[in-house]
NUVEX-954923 format. One record per atom (N, C-alpha, C): x, y, z. Coordinates in steps of 0.02 Angstrom, whole numbers, plus 50000, padded with zeros to 5 digits. Layout:
<drenkes>
XYZ...
</drenkes>
This chain:
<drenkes>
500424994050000500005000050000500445006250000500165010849987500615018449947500685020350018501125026550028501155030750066501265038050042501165041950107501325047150090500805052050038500285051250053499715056550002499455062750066499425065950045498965072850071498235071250080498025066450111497465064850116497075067450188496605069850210496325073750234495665068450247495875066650329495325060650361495205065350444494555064450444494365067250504493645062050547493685065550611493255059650650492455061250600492365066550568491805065950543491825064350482492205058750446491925056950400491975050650441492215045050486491905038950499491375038250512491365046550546490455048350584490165046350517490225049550468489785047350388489745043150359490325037250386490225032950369489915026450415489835027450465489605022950547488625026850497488625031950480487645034150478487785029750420487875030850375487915027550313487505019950302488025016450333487725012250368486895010950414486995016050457486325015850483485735015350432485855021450387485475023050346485255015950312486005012550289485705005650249485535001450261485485000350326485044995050363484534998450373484205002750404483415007350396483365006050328483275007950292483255006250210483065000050194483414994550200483224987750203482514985850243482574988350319482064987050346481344990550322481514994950308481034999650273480844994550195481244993650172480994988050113480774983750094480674978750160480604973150182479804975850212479624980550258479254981250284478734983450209478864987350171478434988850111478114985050079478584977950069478384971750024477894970150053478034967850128477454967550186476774970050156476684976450166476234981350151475994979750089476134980550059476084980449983475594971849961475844967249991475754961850005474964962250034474984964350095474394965050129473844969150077474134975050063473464977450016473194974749949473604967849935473544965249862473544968049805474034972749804474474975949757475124972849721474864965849699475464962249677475864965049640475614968949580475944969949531476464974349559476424979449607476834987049637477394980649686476914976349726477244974049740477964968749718477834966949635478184963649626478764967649601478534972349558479054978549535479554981849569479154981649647479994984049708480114978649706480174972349711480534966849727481154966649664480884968549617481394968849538481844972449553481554980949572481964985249597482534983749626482114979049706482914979549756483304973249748483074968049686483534962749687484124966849637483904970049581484374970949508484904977449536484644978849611485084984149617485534981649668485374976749709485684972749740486164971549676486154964849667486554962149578487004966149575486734973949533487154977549528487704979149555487634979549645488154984949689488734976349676488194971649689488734963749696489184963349642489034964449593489494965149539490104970549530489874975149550490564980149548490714978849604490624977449674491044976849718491414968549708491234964849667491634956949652492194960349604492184964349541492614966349500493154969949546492894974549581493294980249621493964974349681493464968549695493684966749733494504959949680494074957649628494434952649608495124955549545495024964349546495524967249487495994970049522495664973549573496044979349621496654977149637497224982349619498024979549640498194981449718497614983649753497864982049825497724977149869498154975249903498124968949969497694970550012497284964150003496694967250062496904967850147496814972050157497384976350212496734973150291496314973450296495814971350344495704964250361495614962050443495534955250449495024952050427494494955150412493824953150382493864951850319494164955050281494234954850231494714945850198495294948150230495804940650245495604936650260495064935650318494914930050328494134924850272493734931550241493464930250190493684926250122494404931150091494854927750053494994921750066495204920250098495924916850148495434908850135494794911150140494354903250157493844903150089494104905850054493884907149978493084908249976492884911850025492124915850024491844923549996492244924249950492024932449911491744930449858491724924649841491094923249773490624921149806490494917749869489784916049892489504921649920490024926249967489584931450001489414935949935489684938049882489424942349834488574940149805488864930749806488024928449782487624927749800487724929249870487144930049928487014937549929487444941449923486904949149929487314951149974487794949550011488114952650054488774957650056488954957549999489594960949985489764966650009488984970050006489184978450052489244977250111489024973850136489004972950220489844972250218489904966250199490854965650186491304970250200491074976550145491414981650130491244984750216490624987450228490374992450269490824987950342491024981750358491254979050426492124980750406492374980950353492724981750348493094990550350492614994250328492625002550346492735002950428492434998350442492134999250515492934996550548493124993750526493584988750583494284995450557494354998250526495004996950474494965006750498494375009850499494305016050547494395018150631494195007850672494275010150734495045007850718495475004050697496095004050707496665012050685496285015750638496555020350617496615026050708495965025650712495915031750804496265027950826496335021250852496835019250884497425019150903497735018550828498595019450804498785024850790498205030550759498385034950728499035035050673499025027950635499435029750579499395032350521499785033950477499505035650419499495032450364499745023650372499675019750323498795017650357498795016250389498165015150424497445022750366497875027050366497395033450349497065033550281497595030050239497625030450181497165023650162497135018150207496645011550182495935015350196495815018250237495195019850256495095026150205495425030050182495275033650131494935027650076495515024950047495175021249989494845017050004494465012650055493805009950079493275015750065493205018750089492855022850098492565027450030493025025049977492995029049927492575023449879492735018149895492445013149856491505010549892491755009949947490995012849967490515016249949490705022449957490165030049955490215027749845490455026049827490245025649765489725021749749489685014049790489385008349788488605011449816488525013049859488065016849896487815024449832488165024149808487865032349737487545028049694487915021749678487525015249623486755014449663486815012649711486315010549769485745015749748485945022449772485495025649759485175028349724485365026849643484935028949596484715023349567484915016149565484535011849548483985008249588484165010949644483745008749704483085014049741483445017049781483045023649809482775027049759483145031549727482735036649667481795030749631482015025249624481435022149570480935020749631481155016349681480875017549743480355023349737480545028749765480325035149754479675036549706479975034349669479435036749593478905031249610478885023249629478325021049640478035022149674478175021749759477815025249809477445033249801477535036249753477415042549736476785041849688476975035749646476325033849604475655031549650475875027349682475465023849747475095028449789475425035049815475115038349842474495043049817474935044549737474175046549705473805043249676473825036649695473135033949648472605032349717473025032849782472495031749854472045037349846471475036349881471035040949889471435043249962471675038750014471975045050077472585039250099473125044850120473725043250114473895035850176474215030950155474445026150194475235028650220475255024650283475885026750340476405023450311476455018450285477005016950257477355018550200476695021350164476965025050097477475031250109477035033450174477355042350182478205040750221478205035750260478665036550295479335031350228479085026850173479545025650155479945029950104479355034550082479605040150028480175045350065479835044850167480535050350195481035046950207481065041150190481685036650220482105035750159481835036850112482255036650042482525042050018482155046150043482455053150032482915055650072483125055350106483385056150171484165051650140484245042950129484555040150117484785041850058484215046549986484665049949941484995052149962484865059149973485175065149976485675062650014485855060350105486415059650117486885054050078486655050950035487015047149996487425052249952487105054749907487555060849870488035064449921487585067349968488255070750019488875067650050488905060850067489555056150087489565055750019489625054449966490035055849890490555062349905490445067549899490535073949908490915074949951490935071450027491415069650064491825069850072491845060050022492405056950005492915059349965492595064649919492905065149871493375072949905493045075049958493265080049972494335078050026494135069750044494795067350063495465069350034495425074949967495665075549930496035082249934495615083749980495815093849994496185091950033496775097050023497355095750088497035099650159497565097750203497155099450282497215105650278497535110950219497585119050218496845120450213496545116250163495555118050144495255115950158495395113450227494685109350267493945112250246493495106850230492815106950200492395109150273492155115950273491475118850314490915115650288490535115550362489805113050373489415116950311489495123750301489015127250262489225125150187489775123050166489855116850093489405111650077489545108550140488995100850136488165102250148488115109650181487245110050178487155114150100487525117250085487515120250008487285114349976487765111049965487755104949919487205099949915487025099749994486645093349986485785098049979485605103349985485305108249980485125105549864485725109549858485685110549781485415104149760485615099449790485455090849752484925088849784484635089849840483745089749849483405093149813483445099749790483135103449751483215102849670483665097949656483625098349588483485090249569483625085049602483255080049618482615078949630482365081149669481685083449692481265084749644481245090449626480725091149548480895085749484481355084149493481295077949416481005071349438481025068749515480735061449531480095065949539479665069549551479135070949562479015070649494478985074449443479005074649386478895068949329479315065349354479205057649341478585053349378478625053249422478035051149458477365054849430477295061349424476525063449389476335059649323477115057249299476975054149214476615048749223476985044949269477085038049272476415037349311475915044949356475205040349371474705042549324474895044649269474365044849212474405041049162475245039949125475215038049065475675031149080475525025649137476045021149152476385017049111475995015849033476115012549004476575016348956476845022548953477295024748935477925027248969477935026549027478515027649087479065022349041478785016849045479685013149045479855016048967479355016948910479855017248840480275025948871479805028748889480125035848905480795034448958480805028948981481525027949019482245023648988481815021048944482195017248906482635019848853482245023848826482465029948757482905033448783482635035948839483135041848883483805038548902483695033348923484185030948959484785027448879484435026648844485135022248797485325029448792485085033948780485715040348764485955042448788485965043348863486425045848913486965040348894486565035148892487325030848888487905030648836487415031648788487835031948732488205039348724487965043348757488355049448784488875048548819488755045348858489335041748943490005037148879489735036048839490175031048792490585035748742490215041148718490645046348662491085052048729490925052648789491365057248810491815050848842492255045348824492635042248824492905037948908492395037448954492535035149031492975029749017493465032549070493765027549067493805024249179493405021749208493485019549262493505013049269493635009149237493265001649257493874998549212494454991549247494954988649213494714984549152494044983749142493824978749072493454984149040493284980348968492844983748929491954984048955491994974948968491304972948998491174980049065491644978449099491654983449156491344989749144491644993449094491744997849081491015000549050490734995549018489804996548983489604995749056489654993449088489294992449153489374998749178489675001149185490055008449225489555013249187489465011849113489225018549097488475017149092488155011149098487355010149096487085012449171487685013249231487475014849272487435022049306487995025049256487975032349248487395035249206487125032049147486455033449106485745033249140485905029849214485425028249249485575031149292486065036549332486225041449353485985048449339486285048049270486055055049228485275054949239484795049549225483985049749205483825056749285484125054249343483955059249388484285063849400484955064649400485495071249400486075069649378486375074349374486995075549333487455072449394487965069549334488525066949382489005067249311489725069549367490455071749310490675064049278490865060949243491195056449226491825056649188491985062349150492815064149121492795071049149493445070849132493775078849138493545082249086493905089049095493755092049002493165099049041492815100449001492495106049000491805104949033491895105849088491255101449151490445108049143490925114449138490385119049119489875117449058490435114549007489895114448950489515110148934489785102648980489425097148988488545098149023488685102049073488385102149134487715108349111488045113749062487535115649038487155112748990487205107748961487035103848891486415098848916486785095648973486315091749014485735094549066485835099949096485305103949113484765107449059485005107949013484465111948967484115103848925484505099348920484185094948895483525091748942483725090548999483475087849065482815092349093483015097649084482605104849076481705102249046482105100248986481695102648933481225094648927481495089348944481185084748963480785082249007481015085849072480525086149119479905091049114480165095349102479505099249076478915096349016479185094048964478715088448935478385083948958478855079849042478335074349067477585079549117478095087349111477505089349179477055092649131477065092249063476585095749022476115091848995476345084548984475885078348959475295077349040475685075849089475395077249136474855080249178474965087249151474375091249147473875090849082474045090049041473625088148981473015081748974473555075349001473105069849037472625071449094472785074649151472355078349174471825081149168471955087449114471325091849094470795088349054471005082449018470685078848988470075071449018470615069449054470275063549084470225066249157470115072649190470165073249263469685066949287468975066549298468475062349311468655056449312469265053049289469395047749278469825046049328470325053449351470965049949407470745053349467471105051749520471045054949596471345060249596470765063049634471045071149654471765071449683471825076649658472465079349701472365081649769472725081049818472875084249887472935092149879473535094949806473525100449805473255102549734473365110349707473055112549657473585109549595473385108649545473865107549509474475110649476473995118149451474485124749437474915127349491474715125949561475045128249622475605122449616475515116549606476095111849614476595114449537476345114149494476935116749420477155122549464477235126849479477355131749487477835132449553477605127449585478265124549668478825121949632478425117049595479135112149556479605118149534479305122549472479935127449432480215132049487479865130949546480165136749592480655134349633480495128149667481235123649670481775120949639481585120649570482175117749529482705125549525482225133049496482695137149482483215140049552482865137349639483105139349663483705132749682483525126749666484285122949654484795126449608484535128449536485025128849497485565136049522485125140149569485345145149583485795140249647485935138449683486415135249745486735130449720486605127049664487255125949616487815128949611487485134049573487975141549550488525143249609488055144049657488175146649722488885141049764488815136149754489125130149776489785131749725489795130349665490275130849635490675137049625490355141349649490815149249651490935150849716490745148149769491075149449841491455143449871491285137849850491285134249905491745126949871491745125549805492115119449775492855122049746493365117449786493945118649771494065119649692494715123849687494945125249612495455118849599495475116449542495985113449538496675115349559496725121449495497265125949527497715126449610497055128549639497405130649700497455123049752497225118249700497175109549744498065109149738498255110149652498855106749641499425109549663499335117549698499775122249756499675117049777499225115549844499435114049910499715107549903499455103949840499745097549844500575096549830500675101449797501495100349784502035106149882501345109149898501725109849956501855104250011501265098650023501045093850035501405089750034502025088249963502025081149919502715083849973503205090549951503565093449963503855088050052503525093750074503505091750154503525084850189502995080550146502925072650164503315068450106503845069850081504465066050056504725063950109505065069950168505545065850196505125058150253504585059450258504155053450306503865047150258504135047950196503755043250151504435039050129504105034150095504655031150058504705033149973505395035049968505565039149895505345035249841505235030349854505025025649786504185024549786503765028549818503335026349825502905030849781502185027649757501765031249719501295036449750501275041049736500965044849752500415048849702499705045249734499135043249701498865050849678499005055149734498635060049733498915066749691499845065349658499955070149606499735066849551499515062049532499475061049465498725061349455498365061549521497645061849513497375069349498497715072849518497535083249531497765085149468498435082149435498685084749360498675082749317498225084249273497965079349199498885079249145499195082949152499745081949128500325080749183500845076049160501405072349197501965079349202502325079249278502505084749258503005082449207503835086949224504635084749190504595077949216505005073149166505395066949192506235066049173506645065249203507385064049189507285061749120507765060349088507895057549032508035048949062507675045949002507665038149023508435037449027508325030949061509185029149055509215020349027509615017048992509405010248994509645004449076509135003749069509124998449131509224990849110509824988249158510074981349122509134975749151509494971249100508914966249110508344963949151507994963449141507604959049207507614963049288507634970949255507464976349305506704977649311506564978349372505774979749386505684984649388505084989149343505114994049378504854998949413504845003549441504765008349469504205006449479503855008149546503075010649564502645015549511503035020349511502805027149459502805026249399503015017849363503145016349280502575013549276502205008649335501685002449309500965006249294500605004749256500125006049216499395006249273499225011749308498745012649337498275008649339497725003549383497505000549380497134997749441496504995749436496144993449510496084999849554496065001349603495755006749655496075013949649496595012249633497255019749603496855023149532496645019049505496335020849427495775025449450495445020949508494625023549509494635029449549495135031849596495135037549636495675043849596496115040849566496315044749497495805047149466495535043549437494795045849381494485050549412494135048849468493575052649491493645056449519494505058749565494515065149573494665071549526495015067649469495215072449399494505075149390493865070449390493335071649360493095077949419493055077449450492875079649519492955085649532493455087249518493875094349541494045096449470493985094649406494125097749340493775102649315
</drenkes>
């Protein structure tokens, strides 16, 4: 394992990562309890559709955490982990559904030894746990929670008066979004040196902007999906091959296979359907405006068919709780006041690259002499899309190995390379 990165770990991100957890067991129980429900009211069909939901998103997280686990060029550094290996159980616990738990006992063990020892090889495993996590948990939550969301939302408007489990599983998912996005944001923030420690008023910005711009598109979706149901999935389907095939022309590269790598981006296309998320470097402004005006302009079509089905067949569906023009008019008033704390987020409060790759070369500077000179150091090649000077090669006799800094990026170095370039670009 590397040493020596500028990595920036504090008691409140285990705190984020100890809720995290909480959150995903509430979640489960909460899911389990729905089927229940759902069951009881003989609503097979809703009922069978979350069951699809939380197995294919299960599947999902099992699969990238088996790849992550069976490519990754680091030694699994945790006893849980070793002793899993060791007795050749990471293909059964993956095929049982358990793999996050894996991961999440392993955050857990590999953080109290970090307070303990206070080392900094110790600092740096729990960085990259943690990073592979809060990603697994972002998969989680848009193939899981977000659709979640949209059915219970359907469910509630087709009741004539609201059921307790509906209301409380729609706050439990929401809740497990949003702080899902925010430990993303986090993690990724492990990255700021201890000169730019991340303020409380960052993470309420942030997680602020991504309720509010989240928010009106699963609602949005949900009004479609309780009038015109039989057109929800082609309208998700259409949508969704082109994000992907978008995710595929701006060139991702995170994932060590090709297979991997379509996987990576069907799950970013299914990302995009609810919000924007960075996947390359390059010109994030122009991406980011392209996809908002597109996203824009789509949601507004589902909330215009919507009202149209409405005015037409009102007599036919259940009243609304509220007015309808009063609800269009909340929605555009929350989305423009996300897009405005966006703005706001990214002009006060999100590091510059620039001023990342200062502190990092003051950083790299300083923690040479405590590191070992041959060692890789993840976090200059992750902040600078170009390599700096290199000596002039020299020939090296035979059957020389070489260097840390020569071998070809790959497994967990790749994926926290990638995504902070993406991140901070």
């Amino acid at each position: 394992m590397e040493e020596g990165f500028p990595f920036n770990l504090t008691f409140s991100d285990v705190f984020f990562s100890l809720l995290s957890l909480i959150f995903f067991l509430v979640d489960v129980v909460l899911d389990l309890w729905a089927i229940q429900c759902l069951y009881e009211e003989q609503k097979y069909f809703s009922m069978g559709l979350l069951i699809f939901l939380l197995l294919s998103s299960s599947v999902l997280l099992q699969i990238f955490s088996w790849l992550w686990y069976s490519k990754s060029s680091i030694t699994l550094e945790t006893k849980v982990e070793r002793f899993i290996s060791r007795h050749g159980l990471l293909a059964p616990v993956h095929i049982c559904q358990l793999g996050v738990f894996l991961r999440f006992a392993a955050v857990m063990e590999i953080s109290i030894c970090r307070f303990k020892q206070s080392d900094r090889f110790q600092k740096v495993v729990t960085i990259y746990m943690n990073h592979d996590l809060s990603m697994l948990r972002l998969f989680e939550a848009f193939s899981e929670s977000a659709p979640q969301i949209v059915l219970m939302m359907v469910l509630i408007i087709e009741m004539q008066e609201m059921q307790s489990f509906t209301v409380i599983k729609i706050i439990g998912s929401l809740s497990a979004l949003s702080f899902t996005v925010l430990s993303y944001h986090r993690s990724m923030r492990a990255f700021v040196p201890e000169k730019l420690k991340m303020r409380w008023s960052s993470s309420i910005i942030y997680f602020l902007w991504n309720l509010f711009l989240i928010g009106p598109r699963v609602v949005c979706v949900s009004l479609f999906a309780s009038v015109l149901p039989c057109y929800i999935t082609a309208h998700f389907l259409s949508l969704w091959m082109l994000l992907v095939l978008w995710a595929w022309w701006q060139k991702t590269d995170f994932m060590d296979t090709k297979a991997g790598e379509w996987l990576y981006r069907a799950t970013v296309g299914l990302i995009w359907y609810f919000t924007w998320f960075n996947v390359t470097s390059g010109n994030k402004k122009l991406k980011g405006i392209i996809y908002h005006m597109v996203m824009g302009v789509d949601t507004m079509l589902l909330l215009g068919l919507w009202w149209w089905r409405r005015s037409v067949e009102s007599a036919c569906l259940s009243p609304l709780p509220i007015n309808p023009y009063l609800l269009i008019v909340m929605l555009m008033i929350i989305y423009i006041i996300g897009l405005a704390l966006k703005l706001v987020y990214y002009w006060k409060f999100h590091p510059s690259k620039t001023v990342l790759e200062m502190n990092v070369k003051d950083e790299k500077s300083q923690m040479k002499s405590e590191s070992d000179p041959e060692s890789y150091d993840i976090l200059g090649a992750t902040l600078s899309n170009t390599p700096g000077p290199k000596p002039a090669a020299q020939p090296e006799p035979e059957g020389t190995v070489l260097a840390p800094t020569e071998k070809i990026v790959t497994g967990i170095h790749k994926r926290i390379r990638n995504m902070a370039v993406n991140f901070y670009s």
